[in-house]
C-alpha positions as CSV (number, residue, x, y, z in Angstrom):
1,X,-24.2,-3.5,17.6
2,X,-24.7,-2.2,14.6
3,X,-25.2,-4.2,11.0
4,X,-25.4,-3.1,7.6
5,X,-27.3,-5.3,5.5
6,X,-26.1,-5.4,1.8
7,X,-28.5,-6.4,-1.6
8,X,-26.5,-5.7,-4.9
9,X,-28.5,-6.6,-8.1
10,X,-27.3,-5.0,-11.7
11,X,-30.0,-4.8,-14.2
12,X,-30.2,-7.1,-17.1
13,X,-28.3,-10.9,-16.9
14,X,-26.0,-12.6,-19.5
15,X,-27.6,-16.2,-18.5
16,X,-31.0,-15.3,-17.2
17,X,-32.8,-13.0,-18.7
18,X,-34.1,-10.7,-16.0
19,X,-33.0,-13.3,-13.4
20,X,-33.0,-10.1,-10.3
21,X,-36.6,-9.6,-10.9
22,X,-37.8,-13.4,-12.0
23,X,-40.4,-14.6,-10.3
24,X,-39.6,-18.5,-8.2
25,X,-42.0,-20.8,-7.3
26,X,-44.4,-17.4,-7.1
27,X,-42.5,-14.6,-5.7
28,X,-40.0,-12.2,-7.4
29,X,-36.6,-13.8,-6.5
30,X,-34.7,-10.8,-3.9
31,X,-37.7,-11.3,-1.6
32,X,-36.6,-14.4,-0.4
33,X,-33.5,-12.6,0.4
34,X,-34.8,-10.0,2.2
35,X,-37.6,-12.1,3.8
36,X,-34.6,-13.7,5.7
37,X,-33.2,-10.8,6.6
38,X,-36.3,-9.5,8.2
39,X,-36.8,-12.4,10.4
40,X,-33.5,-12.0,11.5
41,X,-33.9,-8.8,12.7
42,X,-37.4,-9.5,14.1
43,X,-35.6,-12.5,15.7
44,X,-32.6,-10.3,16.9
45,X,-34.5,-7.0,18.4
46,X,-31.2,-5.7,20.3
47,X,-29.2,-5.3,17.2
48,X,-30.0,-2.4,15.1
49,X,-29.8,-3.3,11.4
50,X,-29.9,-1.2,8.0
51,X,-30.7,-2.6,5.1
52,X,-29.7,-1.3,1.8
53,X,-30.5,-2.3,-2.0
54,X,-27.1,-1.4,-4.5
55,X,-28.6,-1.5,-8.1
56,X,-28.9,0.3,-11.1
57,X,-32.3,-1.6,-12.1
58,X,-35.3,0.4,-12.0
59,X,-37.4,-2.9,-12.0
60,X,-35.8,-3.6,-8.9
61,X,-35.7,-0.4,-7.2
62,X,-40.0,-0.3,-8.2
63,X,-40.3,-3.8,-6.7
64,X,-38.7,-2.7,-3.5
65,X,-40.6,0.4,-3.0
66,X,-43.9,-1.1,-4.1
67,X,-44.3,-4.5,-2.4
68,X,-42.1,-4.5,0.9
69,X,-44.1,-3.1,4.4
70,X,-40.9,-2.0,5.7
71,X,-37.7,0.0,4.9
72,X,-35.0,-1.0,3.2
73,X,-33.0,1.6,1.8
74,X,-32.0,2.3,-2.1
75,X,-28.4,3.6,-3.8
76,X,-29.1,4.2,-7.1
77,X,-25.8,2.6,-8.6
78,X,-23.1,4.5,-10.3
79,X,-22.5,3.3,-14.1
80,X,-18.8,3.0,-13.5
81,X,-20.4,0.3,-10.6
82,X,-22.2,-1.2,-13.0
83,X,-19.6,-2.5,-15.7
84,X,-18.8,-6.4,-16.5
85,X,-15.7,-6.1,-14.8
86,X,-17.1,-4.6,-11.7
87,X,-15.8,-6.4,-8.3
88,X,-18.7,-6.8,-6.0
89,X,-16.6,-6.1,-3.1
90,X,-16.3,-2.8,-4.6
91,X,-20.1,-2.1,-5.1
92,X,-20.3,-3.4,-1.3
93,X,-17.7,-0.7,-0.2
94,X,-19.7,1.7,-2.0
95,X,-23.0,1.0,0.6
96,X,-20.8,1.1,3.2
97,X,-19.7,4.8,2.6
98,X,-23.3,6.0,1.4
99,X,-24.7,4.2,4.3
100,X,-22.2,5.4,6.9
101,X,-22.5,9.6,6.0
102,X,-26.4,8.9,5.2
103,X,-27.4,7.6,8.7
104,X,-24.4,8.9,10.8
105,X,-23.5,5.4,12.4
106,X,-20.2,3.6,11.8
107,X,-21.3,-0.1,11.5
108,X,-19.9,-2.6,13.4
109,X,-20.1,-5.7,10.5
110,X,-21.1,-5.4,7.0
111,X,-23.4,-8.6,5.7
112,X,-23.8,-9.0,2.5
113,X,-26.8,-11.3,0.8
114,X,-26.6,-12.3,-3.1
115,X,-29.8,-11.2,-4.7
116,X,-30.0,-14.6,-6.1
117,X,-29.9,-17.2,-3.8
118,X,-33.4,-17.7,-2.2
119,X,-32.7,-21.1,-0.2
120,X,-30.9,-19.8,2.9
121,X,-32.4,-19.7,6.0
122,X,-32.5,-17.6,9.4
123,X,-29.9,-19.7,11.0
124,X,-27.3,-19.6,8.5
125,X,-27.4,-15.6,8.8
126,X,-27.3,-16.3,12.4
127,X,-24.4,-19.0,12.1
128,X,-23.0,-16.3,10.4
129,X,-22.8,-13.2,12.3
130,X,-22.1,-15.3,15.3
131,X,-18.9,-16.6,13.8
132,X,-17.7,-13.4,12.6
133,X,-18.5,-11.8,16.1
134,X,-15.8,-14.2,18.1
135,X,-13.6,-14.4,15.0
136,X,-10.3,-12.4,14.5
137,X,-11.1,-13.1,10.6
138,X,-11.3,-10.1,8.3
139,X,-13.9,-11.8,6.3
140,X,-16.3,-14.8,6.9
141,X,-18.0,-16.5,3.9
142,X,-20.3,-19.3,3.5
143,X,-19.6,-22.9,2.1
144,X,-20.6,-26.4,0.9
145,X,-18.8,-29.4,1.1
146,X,-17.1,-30.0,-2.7
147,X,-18.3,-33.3,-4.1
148,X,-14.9,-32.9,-6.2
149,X,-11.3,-32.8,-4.8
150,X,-8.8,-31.1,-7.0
151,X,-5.9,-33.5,-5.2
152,X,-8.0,-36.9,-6.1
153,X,-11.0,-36.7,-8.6
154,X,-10.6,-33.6,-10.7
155,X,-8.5,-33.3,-14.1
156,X,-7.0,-30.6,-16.5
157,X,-5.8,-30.8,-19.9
158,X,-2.0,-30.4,-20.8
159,X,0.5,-31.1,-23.2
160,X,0.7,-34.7,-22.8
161,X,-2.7,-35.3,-21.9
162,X,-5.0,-35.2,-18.7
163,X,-3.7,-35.0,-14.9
164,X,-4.7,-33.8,-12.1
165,X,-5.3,-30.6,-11.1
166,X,-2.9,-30.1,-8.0
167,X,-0.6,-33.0,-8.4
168,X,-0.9,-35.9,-5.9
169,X,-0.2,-39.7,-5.1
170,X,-3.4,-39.8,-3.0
171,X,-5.4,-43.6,-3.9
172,X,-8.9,-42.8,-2.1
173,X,-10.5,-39.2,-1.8
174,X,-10.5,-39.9,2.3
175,X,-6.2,-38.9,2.2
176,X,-6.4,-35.7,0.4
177,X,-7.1,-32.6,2.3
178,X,-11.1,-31.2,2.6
179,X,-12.1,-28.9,0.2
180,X,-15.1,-26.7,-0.1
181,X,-17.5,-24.9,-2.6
182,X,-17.9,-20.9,-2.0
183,X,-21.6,-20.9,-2.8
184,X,-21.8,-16.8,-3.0
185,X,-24.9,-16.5,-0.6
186,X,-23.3,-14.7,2.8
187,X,-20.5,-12.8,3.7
188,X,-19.8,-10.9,6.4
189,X,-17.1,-8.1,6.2
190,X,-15.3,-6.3,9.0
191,X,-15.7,-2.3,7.4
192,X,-11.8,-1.9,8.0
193,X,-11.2,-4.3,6.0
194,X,-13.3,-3.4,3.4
195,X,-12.2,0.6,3.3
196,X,-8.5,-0.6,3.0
197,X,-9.5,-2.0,-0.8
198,X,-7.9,-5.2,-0.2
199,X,-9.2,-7.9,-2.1
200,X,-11.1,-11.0,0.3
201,X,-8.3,-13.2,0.0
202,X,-5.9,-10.5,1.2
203,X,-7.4,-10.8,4.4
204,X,-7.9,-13.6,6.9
205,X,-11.0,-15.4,6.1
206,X,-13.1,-18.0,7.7
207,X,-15.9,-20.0,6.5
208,X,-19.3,-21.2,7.8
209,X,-21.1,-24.4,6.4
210,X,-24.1,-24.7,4.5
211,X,-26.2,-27.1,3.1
212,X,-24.9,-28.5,0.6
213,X,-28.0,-28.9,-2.0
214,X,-29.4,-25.7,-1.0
215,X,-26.8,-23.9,-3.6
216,X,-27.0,-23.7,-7.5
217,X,-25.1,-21.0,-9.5
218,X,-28.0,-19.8,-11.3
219,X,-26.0,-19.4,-14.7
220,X,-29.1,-20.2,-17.6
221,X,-32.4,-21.7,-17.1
222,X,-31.7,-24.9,-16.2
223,X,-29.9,-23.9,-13.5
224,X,-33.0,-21.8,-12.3
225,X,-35.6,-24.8,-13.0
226,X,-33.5,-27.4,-10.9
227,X,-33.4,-24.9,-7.9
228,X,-37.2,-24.8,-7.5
229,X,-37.2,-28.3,-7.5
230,X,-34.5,-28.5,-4.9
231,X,-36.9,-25.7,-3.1
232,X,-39.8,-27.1,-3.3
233,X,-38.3,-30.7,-1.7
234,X,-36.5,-27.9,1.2
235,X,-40.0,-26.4,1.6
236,X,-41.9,-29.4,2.1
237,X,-39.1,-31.4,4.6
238,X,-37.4,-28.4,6.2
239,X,-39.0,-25.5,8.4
240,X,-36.4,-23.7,8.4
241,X,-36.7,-23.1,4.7
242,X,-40.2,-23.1,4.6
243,X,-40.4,-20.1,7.0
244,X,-38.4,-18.0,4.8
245,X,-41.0,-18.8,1.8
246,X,-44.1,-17.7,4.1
247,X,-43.0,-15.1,5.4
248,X,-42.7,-13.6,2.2
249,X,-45.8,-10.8,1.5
C-alpha cells in the first residue's frame, strides 16, 4: 500500500502571528506533526509512505530542510494556492498531482495532518487509516464529542428573539440525536475522490473519534497558551502523547 502524507502551512497567520513556525512547550509547532507521522511509518514498515510539506513559507520550508534527519518532501506553493479564500482540499489535490508524476506511484489513500495541531497521537493516525481501509467512505475525518447540541442547548438570534438552532421539543440533551465537533487534525482522502473536485461533503464520509480535550482551534493566543497546558497535563498522564513529544529531535 501506498500513502501520501499531506503538511499544508501558508505563511504568515491572521490570529497568531507566525503560528506555523511558533515554538510549543520547546519545539517549533509542525514537528509534532511530523514526529507522529514518523512513528507511524517506523511502526508500520510494510506500507511505503511519502511525505510532503505544501507551503509557500520559506520559514517553514528552512525548518524542514534544516532540523528533520529524514525526508519529507517540499512543493513550493503556488500564490493562486495561497489566497484567503483558498479551499484546503484544493491545496491537498495539488500534492497529490505533484506527488503522483514526481515519484511515479498512484497512492492508494491520501492523509492529510493540519500543521497546527500537535496533541494527536500514533493511534489516532492508525485508527485512522484502518477505518478508511475497510470503509466504502470517500472521506474519513476525525471528531470529538460536542459538549453543545444544536437540537437542545444551543441558541440563534431572530426576529422575535432567541431559539434554538434546529428547532426541537427535546426536554433533556439525552433525546436529541449525537453530535460531534470536526476538530481539523486527520483526514484521510480516497485520490478519486479528491481528482473529481468534489467538495468533502459531496462524498460519503465517515468519522473517527478523538479525544475530546486534546483539540483547540488555535485562533489568537489564548487559544495557543491553554493548549500547552492541556499538553503538558496529556504529557505527564498519557504515553501515548508523551511519545510523540520525545520523539521529537
Amino acid at each position: 500500500m501506498d500513502i501520501l502524507f499531506t503538511i499544508c502551512g501558508r505563511a504568515g497567520s491572521k490570529g497568531i502571528r507566525n503560528k506555523n513556525t511558533k515554538d510549543f512547550l520547546g519545539y517549533p509547532l509542525p514537528l509534532y506533526t511530523v514526529s507522529a507521522i514518523e512513528l507511524y511509518k517506523r511502526e508500520n514498515p510494510d506500507i511505503h509512505c511519502d511525505i510532503v510539506l505544501n507551503t509557500d513559507s520559506m520559514d517553514l520550508i528552512k525548518m524542514f530542510k534544516e532540523q528533520l534527519n529524514f525526508e519529507v518532501e517540499i512543493i513550493n506553493r503556488d500564490p493562486f494556492l495561497a489566497l484567503d479564500n483558498t479551499s484546503k482540499v484544493a491545496v491537498i489535490l495539488n500534492c497529490l498531482e505533484v506527488m503522483k508524476v514526481r515519484n511515479s506511484i498512484n497512492y492508494d489513500m491520501v492523509v492529510d495532518l493540519d500543521i497546527t495541531s500537535p496533541l494527536r497521537t500514533v493511534k489516532d493516525i492508525n485508527n485512522l487509516i484502518q477505518k478508511k481501509l475497510n470503509s466504502d467512505a470517500d472521506v474519513i475525518f476525525s471528531v470529538t464529542e460536542a459538549r453543545r447540541n444544536p437540537y437542545f442547548n444551543m441558541v440563534k438570534k431572530t426576529e422575535n428573539g432567541y431559539e434554538r438552532v434546529i428547532k426541537s421539543s427535546f426536554n433533556a440533551r439525552q433525546e436529541a440525536p449525537e453530535i460531534f465537533d470536526m476538530n481539523a487534525s486527520l483526514y484521510a482522502y480516497s485520490p478519486v475522490f479528491l481528482e473529481s473536485g468534489k467538495g468533502i461533503f459531496e462524498g460519503k464520509c465517515d468519522v473517527i473519534k478523538m479525544l475530546d480535550t486534546g483539540i483547540l482551534d488555535l485562533d489568537n493566543e489564548n487559544d495557543f497558551e491553554l493548549m500547552q497546558v492541556i499538553a503538558e497535563y496529556l504529557y505527564n498522564k498519557q504515553l501515548d502523547f508523551k511519545i510523540v513529544r520525545d520523539n521529537i529531535y
